[in-house]
GUMILUM-353031 format. One line per 4 residues: their letters; for each residue x, y, z of C-alpha. Coordinates in Angstrom, 2 decimals. Each point is the difference from the previous one (the first is absolute). Layout:
# residues N
A> X/Y/Z ~ ...;
This chain:
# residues 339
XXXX> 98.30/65.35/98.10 ~ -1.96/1.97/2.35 ~ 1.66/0.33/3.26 ~ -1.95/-0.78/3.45;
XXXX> -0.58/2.91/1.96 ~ 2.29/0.34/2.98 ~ 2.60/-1.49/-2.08 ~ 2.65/3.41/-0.79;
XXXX> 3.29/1.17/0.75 ~ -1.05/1.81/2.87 ~ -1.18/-2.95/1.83 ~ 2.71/-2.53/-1.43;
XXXX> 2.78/3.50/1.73 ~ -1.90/-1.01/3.32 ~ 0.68/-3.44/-0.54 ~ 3.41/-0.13/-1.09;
XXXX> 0.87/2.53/3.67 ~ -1.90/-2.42/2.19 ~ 2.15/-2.96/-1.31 ~ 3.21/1.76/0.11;
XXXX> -0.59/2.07/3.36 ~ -1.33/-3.43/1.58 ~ -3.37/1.53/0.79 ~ -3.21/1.84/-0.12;
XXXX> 1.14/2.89/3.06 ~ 3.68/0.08/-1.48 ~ -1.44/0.57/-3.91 ~ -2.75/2.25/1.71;
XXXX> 2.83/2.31/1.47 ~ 2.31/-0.74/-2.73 ~ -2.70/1.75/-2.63 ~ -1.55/2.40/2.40;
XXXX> -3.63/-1.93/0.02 ~ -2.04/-1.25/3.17 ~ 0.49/-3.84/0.52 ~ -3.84/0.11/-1.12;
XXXX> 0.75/1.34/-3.43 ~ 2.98/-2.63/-0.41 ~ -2.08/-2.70/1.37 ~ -2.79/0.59/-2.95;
XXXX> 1.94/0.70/-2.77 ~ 1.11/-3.57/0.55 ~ -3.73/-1.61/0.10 ~ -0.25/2.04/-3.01;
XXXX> 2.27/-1.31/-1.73 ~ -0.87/-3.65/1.31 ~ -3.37/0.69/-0.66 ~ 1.18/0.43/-3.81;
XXXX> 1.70/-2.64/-0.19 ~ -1.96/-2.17/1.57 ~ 2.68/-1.78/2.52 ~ 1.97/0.64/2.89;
XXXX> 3.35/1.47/-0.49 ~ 0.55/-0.62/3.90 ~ -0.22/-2.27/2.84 ~ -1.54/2.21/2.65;
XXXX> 0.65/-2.34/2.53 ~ 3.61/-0.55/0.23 ~ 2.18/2.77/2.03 ~ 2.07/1.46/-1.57;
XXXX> -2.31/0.85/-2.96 ~ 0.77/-3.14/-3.02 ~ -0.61/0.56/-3.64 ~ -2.49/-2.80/-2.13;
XXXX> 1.84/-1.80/-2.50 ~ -2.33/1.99/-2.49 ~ 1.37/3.46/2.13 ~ 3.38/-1.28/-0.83;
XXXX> -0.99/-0.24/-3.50 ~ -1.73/3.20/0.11 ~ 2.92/2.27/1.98 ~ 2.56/-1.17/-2.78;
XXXX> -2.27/1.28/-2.80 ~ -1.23/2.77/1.92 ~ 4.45/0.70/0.17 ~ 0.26/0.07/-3.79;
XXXX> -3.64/2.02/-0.69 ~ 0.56/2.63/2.22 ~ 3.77/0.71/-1.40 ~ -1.33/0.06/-3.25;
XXXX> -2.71/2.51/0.93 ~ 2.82/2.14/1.37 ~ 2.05/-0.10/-2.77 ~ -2.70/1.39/-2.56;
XXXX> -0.76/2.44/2.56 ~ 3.01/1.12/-0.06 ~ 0.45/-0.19/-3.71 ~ -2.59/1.62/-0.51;
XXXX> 0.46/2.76/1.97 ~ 3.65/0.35/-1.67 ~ -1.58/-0.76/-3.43 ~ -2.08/3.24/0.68;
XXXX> 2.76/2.50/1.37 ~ 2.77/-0.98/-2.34 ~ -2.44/-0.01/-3.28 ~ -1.95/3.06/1.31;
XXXX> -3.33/1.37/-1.44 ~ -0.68/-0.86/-3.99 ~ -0.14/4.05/-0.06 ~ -0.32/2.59/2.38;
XXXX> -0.80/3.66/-1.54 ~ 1.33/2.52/2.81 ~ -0.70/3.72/-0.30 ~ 2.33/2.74/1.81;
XXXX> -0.25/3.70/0.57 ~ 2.56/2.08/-1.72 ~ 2.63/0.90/2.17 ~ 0.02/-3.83/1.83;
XXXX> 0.01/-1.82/-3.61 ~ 3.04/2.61/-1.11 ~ 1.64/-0.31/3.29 ~ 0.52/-3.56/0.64;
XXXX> -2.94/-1.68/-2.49 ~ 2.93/-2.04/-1.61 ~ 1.97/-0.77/2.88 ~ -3.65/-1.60/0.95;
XXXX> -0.38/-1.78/-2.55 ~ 3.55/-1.95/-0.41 ~ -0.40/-0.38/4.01 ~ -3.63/-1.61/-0.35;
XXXX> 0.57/-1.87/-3.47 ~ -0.38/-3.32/1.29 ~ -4.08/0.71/1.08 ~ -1.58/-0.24/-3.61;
XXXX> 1.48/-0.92/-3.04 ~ -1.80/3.01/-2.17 ~ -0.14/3.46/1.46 ~ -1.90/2.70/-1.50;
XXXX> 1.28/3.42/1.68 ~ -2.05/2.97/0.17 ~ 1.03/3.43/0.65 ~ -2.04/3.14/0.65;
XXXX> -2.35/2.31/2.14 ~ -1.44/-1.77/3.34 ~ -4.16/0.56/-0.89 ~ 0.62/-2.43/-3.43;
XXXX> 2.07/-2.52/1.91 ~ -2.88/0.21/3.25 ~ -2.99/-0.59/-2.87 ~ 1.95/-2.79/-2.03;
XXXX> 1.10/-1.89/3.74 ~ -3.97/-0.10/0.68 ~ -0.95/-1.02/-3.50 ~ 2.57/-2.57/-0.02;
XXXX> 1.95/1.53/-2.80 ~ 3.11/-0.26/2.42 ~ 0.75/-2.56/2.53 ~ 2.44/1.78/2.09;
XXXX> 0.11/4.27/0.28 ~ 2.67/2.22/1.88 ~ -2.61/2.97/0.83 ~ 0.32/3.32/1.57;
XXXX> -2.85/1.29/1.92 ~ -2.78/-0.76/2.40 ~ -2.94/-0.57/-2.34 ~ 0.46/-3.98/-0.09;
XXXX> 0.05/0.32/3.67 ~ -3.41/-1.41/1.27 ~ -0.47/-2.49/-2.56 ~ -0.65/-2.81/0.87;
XXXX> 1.36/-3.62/-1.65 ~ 3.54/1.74/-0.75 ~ 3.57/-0.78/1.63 ~ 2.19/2.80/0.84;
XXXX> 3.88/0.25/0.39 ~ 0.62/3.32/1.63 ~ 3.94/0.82/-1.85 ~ 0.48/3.45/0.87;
XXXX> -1.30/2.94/1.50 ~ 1.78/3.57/-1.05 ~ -0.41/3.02/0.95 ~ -0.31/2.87/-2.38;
XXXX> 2.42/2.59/-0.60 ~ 0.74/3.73/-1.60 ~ 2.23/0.16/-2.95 ~ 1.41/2.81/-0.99;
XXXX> 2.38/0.83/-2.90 ~ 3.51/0.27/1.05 ~ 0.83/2.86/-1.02 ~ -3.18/1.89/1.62;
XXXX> 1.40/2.54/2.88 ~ -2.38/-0.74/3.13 ~ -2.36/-2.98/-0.07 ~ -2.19/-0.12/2.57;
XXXX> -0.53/-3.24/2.06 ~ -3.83/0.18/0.59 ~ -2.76/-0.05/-3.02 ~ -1.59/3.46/-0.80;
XXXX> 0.02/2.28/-3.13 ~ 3.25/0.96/-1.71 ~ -0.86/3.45/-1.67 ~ 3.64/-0.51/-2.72;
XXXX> -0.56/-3.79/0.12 ~ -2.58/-1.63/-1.66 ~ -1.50/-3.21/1.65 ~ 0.24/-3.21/-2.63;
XXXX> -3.19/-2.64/0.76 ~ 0.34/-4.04/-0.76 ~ -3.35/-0.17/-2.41 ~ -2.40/-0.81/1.80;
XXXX> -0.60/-3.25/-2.23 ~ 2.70/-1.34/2.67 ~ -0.76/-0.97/3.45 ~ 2.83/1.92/1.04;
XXXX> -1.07/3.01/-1.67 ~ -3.63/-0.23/1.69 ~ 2.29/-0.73/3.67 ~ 1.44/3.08/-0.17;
XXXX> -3.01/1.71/-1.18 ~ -2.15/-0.80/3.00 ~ 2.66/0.82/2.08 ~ 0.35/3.59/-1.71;
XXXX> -3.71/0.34/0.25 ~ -0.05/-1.15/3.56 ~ 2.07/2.86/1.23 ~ -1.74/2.81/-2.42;
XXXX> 3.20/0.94/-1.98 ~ -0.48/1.80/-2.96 ~ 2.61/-1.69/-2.40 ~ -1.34/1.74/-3.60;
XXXX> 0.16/-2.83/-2.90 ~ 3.33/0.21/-2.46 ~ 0.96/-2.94/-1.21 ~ -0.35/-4.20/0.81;
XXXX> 1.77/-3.00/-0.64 ~ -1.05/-3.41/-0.91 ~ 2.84/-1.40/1.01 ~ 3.29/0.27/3.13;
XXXX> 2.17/0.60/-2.98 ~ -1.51/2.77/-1.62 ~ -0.82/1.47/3.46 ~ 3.42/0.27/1.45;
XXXX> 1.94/0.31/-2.86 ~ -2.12/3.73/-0.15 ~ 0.56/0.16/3.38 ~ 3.88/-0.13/-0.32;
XXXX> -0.24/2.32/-3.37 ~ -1.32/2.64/2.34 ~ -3.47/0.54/-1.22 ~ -1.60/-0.96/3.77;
XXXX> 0.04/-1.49/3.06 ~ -2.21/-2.82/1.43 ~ -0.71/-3.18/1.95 ~ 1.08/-3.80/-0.71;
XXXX> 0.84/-2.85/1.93 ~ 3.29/-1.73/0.77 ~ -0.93/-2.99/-2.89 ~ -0.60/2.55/-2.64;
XXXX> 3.60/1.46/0.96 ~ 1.50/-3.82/0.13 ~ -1.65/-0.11/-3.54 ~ 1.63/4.00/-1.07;
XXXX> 3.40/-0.71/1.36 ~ 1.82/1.50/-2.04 ~ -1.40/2.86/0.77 ~ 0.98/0.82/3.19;
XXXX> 2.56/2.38/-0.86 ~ -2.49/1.90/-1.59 ~ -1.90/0.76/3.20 ~ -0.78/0.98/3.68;
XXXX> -2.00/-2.74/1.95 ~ -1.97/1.09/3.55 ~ -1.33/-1.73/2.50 ~ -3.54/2.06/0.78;
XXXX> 0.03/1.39/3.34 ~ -3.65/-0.06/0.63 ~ -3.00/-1.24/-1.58 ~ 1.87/-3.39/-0.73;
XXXX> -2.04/-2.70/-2.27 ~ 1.20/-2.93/-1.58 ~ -0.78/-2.86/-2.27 ~ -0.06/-4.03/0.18;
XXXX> 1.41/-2.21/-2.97 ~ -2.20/-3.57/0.32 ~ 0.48/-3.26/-1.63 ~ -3.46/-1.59/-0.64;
XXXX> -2.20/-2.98/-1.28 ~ -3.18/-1.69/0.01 ~ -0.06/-2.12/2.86 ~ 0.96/-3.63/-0.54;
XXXX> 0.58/0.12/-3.61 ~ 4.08/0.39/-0.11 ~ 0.89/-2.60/2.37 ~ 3.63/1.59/1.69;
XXXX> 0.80/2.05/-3.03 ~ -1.35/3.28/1.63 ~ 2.06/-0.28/3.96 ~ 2.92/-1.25/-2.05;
XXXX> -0.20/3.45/-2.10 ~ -0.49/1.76/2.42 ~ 2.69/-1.07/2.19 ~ 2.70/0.30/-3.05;
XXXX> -1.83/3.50/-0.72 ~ 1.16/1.12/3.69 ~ 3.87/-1.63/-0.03 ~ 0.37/1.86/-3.62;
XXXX> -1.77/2.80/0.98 ~ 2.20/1.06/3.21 ~ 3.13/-1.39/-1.96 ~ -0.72/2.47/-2.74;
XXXX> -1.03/2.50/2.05 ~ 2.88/-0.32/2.59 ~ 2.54/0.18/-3.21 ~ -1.29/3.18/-1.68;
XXXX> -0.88/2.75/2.97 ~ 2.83/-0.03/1.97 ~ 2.15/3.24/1.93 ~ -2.87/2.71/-0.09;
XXXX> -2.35/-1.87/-2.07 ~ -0.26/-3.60/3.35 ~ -2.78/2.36/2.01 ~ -2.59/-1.00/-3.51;
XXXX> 1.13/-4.18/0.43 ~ -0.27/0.63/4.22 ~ -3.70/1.75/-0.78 ~ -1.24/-2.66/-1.76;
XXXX> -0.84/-3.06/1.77 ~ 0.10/-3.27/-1.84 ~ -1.74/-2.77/2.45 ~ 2.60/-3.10/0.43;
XXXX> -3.00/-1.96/-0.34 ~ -3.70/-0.79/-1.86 ~ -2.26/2.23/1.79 ~ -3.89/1.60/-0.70;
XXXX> 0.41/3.54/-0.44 ~ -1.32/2.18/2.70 ~ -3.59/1.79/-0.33 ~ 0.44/2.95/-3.05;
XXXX> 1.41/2.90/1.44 ~ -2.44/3.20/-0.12 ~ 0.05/1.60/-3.88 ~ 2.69/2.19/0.55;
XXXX> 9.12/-17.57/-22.70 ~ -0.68/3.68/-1.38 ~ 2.46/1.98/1.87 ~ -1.72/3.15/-0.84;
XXX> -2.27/0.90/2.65 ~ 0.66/1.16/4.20 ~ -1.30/-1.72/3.13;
């Protein structure tokens, strides 16, 4: 049966206030609508049902028998419509997505990938996760080979049709081998030291890059790394010093020990971590990530760089809340590759 037009739930919600606030002005302030707009919606609704559902000429304002009739279905309708709204809406947050494929840089998906994962279970039953370097991840989230990308970098930046979920933004920092006599807290050329590059595969490799080229240093090629693990564990064998960020430390914990971590005291960059998606295709699951990503992040973080090691958690600034990240900065599942 084709319904009349007029006759829907929003009018029959105006209908069911003016009967129980005794009124077209008390239902007009009541639901935050002129007496006008009240006043129609009810000839609407009369008009689609082709009868009076009041008598207009009695003070205070009297319902028709066939209002009467009307109000006490319009009671049970408009309860119903609320419950399977709301069941719905639990329906779809407690069974999640059907699948959700989510792709993370290196040192996020090593640092607290699983924690993320047994946090956020409950938004798709089937998760593919994807591991790697931050270009791949940025070409598969815009040819919809993943829904949902943790990306370093500003290249994403000014495209349009994406969400963003700003998690952190970290500064980068000198590391040094321990056991190396005077490290130096500013970036220039150590003559007994070589200089150890991220490949420039990596977003973070290509950061630091620009930034080296930027300020005309003249760092001579030796060796790179595809990956935070092989990069610091040469770094703490001695063979080099270099830059990295507090994540890809969180990530090389362990190694620590192993080595001598500076702020830079001039010529300061750093580097954002974002969560994002295509725009209206993921419902809640991305802010929902994103806000677990944050608690787990500063828990984690908070836990491992403590005593001399709180200045890289108290650089680092992970917003409390979903935010855009700011205008890019001037260029300054295979676990394998670096951010």
């Amino acid at each position: 049966m084709e319904l009349p037009q007029g006759f829907d739930l929003r009018n029959l919600r105006v209908f069911q206030i003016v009967v129980e606030a005794g009124g077209m002005s008390a239902a007009a302030r009541r639901l935050s609508l002129t007496q006008s707009t009240v006043s129609q919606s009810i000839s609407n609704l009369e008009a689609a049902l082709e009868t009076r559902l009041f008598d207009r000429d009695t003070r205070p304002l009297a319902m028709t028998s066939a209002g009467e009739e009307l109000y006490e279905a319009t009671r049970h309708l408009l309860q119903k419509a609320a419950e399977a709204l709301e069941t719905t809406r639990s329906g779809h947050d407690h069974a999640g997505l059907s699948s959700l494929t989510f792709a993370m840089v290196e040192s996020f998906a090593n640092s607290i990938g699983p924690l993320l994962l047994n946090d956020c279970r409950h938004l798709a039953r089937r998760w593919r996760i994807w591991s790697g370097i931050s270009p791949d991840h940025q070409h598969a989230l815009m040819t919809h080979g993943v829904d949902i990308a943790v990306i370093a970098g500003d290249e994403l930046d000014t495209v349009e049709g994406l969400e963003r979920h700003l998690l952190i933004s970290e500064p980068f920092v000198l590391v040094f081998p321990a056991d190396y006599p005077s490290p130096m807290d500013h970036l220039q050329f150590i003559e007994d030291l070589p200089f150890l590059r991220y490949s420039l595969r990596s977003a973070i490799g290509r950061h630091i890059e620009r930034q080296i080229n930027r300020l005309r240093l003249d760092l001579p090629a030796f060796a790179e790394f595809d990956t935070a693990t092989g990069h610091l564990a040469a770094v703490a064998n001695g063979m080099g010093w270099s830059l990295t960020t507090p994540l890809c430390l969180l990530q090389e914990s362990h190694q620590l020990p192993h080595l001598q971590v500076l702020r830079l005291s001039r010529n300061s960059f750093s580097r954002r971590i974002t969560l994002m998606a295509r725009k209206g295709e993921m419902g809640h699951a991305p802010a929902r990530l994103a806000q677990a990503a944050r608690r787990l992040l500063a828990d984690r973080m908070s836990t491992i760089f403590q005593g001399e090691y709180s200045w890289l958690l108290e650089s680092s600034r992970i917003p409390s809340e979903t935010v855009e990240p700011p205008s890019p900065e001037p260029q300054a599942a295979q676990v394998r590759s670096t951010d």
